[in-house]
C-alpha positions as CSV (number, residue, x, y, z in Angstrom):
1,X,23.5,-118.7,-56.5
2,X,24.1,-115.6,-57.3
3,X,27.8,-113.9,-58.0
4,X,29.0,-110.2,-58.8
5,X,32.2,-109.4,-60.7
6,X,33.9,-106.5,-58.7
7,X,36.9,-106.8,-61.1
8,X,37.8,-109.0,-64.1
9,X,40.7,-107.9,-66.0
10,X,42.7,-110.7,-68.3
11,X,44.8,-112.5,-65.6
12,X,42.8,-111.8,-62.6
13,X,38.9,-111.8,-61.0
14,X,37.3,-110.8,-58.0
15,X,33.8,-111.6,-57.2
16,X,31.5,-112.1,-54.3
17,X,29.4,-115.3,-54.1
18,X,26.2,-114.7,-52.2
19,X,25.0,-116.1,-49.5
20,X,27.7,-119.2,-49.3
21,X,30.2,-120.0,-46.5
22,X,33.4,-121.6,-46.0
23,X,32.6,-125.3,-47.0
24,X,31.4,-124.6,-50.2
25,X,34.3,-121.9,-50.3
26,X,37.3,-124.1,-48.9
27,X,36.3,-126.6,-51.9
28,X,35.8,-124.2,-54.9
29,X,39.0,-122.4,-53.7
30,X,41.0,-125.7,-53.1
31,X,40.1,-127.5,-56.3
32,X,40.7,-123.7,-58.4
33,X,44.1,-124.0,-56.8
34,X,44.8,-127.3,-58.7
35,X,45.2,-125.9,-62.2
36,X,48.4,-125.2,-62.5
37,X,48.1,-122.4,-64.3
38,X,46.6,-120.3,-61.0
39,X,49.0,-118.0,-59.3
40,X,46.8,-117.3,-56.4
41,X,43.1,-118.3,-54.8
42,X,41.9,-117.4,-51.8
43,X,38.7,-115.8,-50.7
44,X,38.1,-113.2,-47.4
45,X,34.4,-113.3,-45.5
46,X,35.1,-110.0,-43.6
47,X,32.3,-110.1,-41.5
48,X,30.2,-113.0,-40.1
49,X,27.2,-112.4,-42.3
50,X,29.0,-110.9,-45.3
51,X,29.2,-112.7,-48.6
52,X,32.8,-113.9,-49.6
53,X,34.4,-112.5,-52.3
54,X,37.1,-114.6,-54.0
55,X,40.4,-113.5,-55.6
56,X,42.2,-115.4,-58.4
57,X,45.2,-114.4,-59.9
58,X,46.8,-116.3,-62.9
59,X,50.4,-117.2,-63.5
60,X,52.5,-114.9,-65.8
61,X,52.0,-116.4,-69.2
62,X,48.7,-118.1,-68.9
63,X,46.8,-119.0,-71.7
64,X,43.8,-119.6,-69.8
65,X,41.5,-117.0,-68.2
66,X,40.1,-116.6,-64.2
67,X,36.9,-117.6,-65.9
68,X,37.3,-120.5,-67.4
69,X,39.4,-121.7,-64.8
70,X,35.8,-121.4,-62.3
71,X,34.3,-123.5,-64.7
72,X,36.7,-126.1,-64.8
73,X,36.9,-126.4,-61.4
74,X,33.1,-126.7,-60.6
75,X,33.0,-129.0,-63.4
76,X,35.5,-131.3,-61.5
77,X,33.8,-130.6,-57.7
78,X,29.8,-131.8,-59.9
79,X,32.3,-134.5,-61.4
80,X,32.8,-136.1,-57.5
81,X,29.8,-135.6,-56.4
82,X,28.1,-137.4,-59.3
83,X,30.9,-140.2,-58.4
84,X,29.6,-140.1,-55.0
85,X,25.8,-140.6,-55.7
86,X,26.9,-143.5,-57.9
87,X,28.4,-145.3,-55.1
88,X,25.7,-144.5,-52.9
89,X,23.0,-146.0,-55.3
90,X,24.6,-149.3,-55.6
């Protein structure tokens, strides 16, 4: 996968994720949305073949950066799936 960071700034990111679509977006963006630290997530795919770019912006206050919350949430999503292919093997 590869990603460019159009903007990071203390309490905000955007960045396009290339070459992926809305299931892999819906999830990342949903489970980002869980921290309760994030102000807003949503991402835009403006064109049908364009890369999404995704937006987070972080609650007034936050300790936590738009980085680290990423990371924490794909943590989580590899977390479930791992849980899945556990339940599948047995």
């Amino acid at each position: 996968m590869k990603l460019k960071i159009i903007e990071l700034e203390k309490s905000k990111i955007r960045l396009s994720l290339e070459g992926e679509g809305h299931t892999f977006m819906n999830t990342l963006t949903e489970e980002i949305l869980t921290d309760p630290e994030v102000d807003v997530a949503k991402y835009v795919i403006e064109y049908q073949f364009s890369d999404p770019e995704l937006f987070i912006t972080m609650k007034e206050g936050s300790k936590k950066d738009p980085v680290t919350v990423i990371r924490e949430a794909c943590d989580r999503i590899s977390a479930r799936c791992d849980d899945l292919l556990g339940c599948l093997k047995n």
